[in-house]
C-alpha positions in Angstrom: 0.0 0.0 0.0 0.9 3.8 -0.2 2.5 4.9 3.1 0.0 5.9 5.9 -1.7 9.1 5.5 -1.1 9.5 1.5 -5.4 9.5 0.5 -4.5 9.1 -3.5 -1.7 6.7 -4.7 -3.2 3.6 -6.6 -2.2 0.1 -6.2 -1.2 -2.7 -8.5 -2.2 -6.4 -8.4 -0.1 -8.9 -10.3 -1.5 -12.4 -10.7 1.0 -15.3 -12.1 0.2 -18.5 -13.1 2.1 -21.4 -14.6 2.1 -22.4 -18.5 3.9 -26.2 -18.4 3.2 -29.4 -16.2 6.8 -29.0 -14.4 5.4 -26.5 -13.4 9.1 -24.2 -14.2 7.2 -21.4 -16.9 4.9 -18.9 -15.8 2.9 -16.3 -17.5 1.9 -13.1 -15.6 -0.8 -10.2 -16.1 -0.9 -7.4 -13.7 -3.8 -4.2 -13.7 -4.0 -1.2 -11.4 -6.6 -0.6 -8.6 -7.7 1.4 -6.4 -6.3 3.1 -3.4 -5.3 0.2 -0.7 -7.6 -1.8 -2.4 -7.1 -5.7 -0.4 -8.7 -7.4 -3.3 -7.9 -8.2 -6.5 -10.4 -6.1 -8.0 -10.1 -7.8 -12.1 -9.2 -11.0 -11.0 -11.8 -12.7 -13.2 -10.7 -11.1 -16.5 -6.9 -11.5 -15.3 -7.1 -15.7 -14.6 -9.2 -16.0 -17.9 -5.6 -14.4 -19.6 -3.7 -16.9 -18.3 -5.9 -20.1 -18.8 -6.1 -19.1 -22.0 -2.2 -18.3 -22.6 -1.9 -22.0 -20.8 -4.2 -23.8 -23.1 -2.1 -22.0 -26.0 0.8 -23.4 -24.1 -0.1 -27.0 -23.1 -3.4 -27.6 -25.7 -5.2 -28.2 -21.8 -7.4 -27.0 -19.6 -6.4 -27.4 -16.2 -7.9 -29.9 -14.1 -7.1 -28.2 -10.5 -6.0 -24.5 -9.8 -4.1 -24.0 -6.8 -3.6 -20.4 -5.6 -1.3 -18.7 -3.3 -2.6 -15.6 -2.2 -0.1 -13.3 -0.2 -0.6 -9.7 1.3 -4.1 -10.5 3.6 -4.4 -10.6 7.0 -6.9 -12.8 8.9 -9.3 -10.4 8.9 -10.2 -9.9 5.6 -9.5 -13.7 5.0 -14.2 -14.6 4.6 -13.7 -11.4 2.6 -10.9 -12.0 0.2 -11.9 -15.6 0.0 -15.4 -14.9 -1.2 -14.8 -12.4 -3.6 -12.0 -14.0 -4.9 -13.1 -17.4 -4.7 -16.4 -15.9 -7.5 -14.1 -14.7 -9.6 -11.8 -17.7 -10.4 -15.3 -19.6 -11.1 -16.5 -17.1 -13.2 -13.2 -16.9 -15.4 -13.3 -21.1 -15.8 -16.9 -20.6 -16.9 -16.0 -17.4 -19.5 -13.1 -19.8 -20.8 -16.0 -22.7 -21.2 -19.2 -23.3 -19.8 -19.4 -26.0 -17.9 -15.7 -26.0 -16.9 -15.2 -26.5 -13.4 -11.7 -27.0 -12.5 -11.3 -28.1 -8.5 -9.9 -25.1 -7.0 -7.1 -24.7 -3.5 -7.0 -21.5 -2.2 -3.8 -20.7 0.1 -2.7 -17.7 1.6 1.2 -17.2 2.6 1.4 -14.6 5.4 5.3 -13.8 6.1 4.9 -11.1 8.6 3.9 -12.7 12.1 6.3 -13.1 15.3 6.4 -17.1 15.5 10.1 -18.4 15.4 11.1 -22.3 15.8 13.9 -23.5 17.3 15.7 -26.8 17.2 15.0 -28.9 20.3 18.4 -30.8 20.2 21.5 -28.4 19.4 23.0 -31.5 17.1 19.9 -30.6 14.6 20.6 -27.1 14.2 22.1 -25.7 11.0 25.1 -22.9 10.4 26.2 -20.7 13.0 22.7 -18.6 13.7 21.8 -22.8 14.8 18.6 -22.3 12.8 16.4 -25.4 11.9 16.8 -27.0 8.9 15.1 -26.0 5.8 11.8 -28.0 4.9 11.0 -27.8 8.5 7.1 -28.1 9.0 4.9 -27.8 12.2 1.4 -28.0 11.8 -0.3 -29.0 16.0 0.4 -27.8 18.6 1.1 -24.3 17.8 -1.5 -23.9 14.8 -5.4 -23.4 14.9 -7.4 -25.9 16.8 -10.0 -26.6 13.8 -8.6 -24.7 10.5 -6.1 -26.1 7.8 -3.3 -24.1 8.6 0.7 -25.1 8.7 4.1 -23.2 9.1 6.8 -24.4 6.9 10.8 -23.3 6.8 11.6 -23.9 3.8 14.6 -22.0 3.2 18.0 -22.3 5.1 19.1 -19.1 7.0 21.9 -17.5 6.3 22.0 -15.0 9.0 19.8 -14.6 11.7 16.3 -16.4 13.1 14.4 -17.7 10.0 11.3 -16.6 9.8 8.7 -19.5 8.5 5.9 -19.0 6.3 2.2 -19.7 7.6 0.0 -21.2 5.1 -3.8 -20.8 5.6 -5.6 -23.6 3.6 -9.7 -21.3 3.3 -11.0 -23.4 0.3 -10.1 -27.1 -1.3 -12.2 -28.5 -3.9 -9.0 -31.1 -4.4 -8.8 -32.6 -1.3 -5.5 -32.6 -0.4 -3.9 -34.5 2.5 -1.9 -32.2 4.4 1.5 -34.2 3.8 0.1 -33.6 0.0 0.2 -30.3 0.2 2.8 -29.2 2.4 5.5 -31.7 0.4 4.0 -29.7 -2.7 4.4 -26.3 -1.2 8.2 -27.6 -0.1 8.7 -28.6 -3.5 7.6 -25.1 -5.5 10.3 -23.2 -3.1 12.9 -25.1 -4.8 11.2 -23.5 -8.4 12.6 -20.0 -7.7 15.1 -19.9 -11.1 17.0 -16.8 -9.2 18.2 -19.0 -6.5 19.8 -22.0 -6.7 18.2 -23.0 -2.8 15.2 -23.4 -1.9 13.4 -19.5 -0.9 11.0 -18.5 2.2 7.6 -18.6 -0.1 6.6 -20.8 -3.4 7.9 -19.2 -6.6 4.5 -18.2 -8.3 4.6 -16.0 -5.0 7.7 -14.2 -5.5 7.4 -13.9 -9.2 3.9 -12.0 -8.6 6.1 -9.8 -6.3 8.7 -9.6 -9.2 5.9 -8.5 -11.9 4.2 -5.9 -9.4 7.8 -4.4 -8.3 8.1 -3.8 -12.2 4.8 -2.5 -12.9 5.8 0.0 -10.6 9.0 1.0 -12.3 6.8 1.4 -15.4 4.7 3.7 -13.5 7.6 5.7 -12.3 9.2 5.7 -15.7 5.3 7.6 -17.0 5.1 9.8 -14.6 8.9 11.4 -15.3 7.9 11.5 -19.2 4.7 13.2 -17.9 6.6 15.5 -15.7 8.9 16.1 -19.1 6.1 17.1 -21.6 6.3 14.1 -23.9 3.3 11.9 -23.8 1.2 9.4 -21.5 -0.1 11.1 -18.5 1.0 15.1 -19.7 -2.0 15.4 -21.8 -4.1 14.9 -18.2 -2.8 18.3 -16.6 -1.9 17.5 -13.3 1.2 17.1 -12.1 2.7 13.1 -11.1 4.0 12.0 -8.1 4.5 8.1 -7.1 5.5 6.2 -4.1 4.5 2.5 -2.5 1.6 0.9 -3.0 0.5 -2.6 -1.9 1.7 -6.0 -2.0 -1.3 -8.8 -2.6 -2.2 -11.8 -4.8 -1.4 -13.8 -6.1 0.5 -11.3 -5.0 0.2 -6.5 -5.7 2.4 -3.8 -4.6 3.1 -1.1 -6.9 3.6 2.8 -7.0 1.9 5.0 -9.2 -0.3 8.3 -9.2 -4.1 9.2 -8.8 -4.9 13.0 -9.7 -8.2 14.5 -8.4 -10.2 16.2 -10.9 -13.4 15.5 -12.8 -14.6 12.1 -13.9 -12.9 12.0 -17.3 -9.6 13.7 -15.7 -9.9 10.2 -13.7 -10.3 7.8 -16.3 -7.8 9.4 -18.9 -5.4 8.9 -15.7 -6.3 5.4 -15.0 -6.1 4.4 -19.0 -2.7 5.7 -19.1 -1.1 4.2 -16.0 -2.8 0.8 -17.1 -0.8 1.2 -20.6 1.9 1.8 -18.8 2.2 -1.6 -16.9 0.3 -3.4 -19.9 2.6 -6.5 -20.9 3.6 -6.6 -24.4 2.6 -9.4 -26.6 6.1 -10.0 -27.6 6.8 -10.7 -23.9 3.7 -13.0 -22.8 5.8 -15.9 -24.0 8.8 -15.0 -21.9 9.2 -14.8 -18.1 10.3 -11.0 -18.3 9.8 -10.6 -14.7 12.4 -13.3 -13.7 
C-alpha cells in the first residue's frame, strides 16, 4: 500500500500462473486498482488471460487451480476468500461453460512473530543454529479446527528464519496435508534466481517480481509526464509516485491518482494501465524473472 496518510496513490495487483506441467514457466498479467484496495479487483478477466495463454501453451485445460494468495491478513480472510473465490469460477466458466476445475486457495502470510527452534543443538544448522530448511509444524502451535501449517523452507543464512504460515480457506481437491505441504516444499525449490530453496513458493515471489516492475513502469510515466512528452501530460496535473500494496497472487506497486473531474480520472487510469500493460512480444517469456 501507499505509506500511511497519503489518500490518493493507486495500487497494482499482479497475478502469475504457470504455462507447463513442471510446473518451471509462468505467465503473468498485472492491472491497477484502487487506493489500498485488499482485493484483486479484475481478477476474473486476469485468470481467464492466463488459462487461456496456458491452453495455448499445453493444448489443456487445467484440471485443478491452486492459488497462493499473499498480502491479507486474517481479517479480511471470509472477505478475500469470497470475492476471490467468485471470480476464479467465473473466469473457468468465461473460458467454457461448464468448466469446473477443482480449486485450493492458500494464503502465505510472512509477517507474524512465530520463530522455531531446534530442540536438540545436534539438529541445528550454520552458525545462527537455525532449523533445517523444509522444517514443518502443523499441531500444537496452529489453529485448533482450521487447515493451517508453518513451513521453513529456506536455510538461514543469518539470523532467526522466519517460517511461512499457510492458511488452507478453500479445497475443492482434497489434499492431504503431507500432499500439500510436500507440494508447497517442493515449489520453493522453483525459484530460477536461487539455486536453494526461498521463504515462499515461486508463483509467489514472481507475482512480487511482476508488481515491483509494474511500478517501475509507472515511475518511468510519470517522469515522461513531468517532461512534456506523452502518457499522462496530456491529463494536466502534475505526477508524483511512491509505494503501493503487496497482494495476490501477490500486488504492490507505485503510481499516481490525480483529483479532478470524472474523465480527468479515467484518462489517468487508462494511461497508468498502458503503462504496466505486458507486451505481446513478452507473454511468452518470463520478463519478470
Amino acid at each position: 500500500h501507499p505509506p500511511a496518510g497519503d489518500m490518493k496513490k493507486p495500487s497494482i495487483a499482479a497475478v502469475v500462473a504457470s504455462m507447463d506441467a513442471h510446473p518451471s514457466r509462468y505467465a503473468a498479467s498485472v492491472r491497477v486498482q484502487s487506493h489500498r484496495q485488499e482485493l484483486i479487483e479484475e481478477l476474473s478477466h486476469m485468470v481467464r488471460e492466463l488459462l487461456v495463454q496456458f491452453y495455448k501453451s499445453t493444448r489443456f485445460k487445467p484440471t485443478r487451480i491452486i492459488m497462493y494468495r499473499d498480502g491479507v491478513s486474517e481479517g479480511q480472510f471470509a472477505q478475500v476468500l469470497s470475492h476471490e473465490l467468485r471470480a476464479l469460477r467465473e473466469a473457468c466458466m468465461k473460458l467454457e461453460v461448464g468448466y469446473q476445475p477443482g480449486i485450493t486457495f492458500i494464503v502465505v502470510q510472512k509477517r507474524h512473530h512465530t520463530r522455531l527452534f531446534c530442540s536438540d543443538k545436534k539438529e541445528q544448522i550454520g552458525k545462527s543454529g537455525n532449523i533445517p530448511a523444509g522444517t514443518i509444524v502443523d499441531n500444537g502451535i496452529t489453529h485448533p479446527t482450521e487447515f493451517d501449517f508453518y513451513l521453513c523452507s529456506h536455510a538461514g543464512i543469518q539470523g532467526t528464519s522466519r517460517p511461512s504460515h499457510y492458511h488452507v480457506l478453500w479445497d475443492d481437491n482434497h489434499f492431504t496435508a503431507d500432499n500439500l505441504q510436500c507440494l508447497t516444499y517442493q515449489l520453493c525449490h522453483t525459484y530460477v534466481r536461487c539455486t536453494r530453496s526461498v521463504s515462499i513458493p515461486a508463483p509467489a515471489y514472481y507475482a512480487h517480481l511482476v508488481a515491483f516492475r509494474a511500478r517501475y513502469h509507472l515511475v518511468e510515466k510519470d517522469h515522461d509526464s513531468n517532461q512534456g512528452y506523452s502518457g499522462l501530460s496530456d491529463i494536466g496535473h502534475p505526477s508524483t509516485t511512491n509505494n503501493g500494496h503487496q497482494s495476490g497472487n501477490n500486488s504492490n506497486g507505485e503510481g499516481s491518482h490525480h483529483s479532478g473531474s470524472t474523465g480527468n480520472g479515467e484518462r489517468t487510469h487508462s494511461a497508468m494501465a498502458r503503462a504496466i500493460q505486458v507486451h505481446q512480444d513478452t507473454q511468452k517469456v518470463m520478463y519478470f524473472a
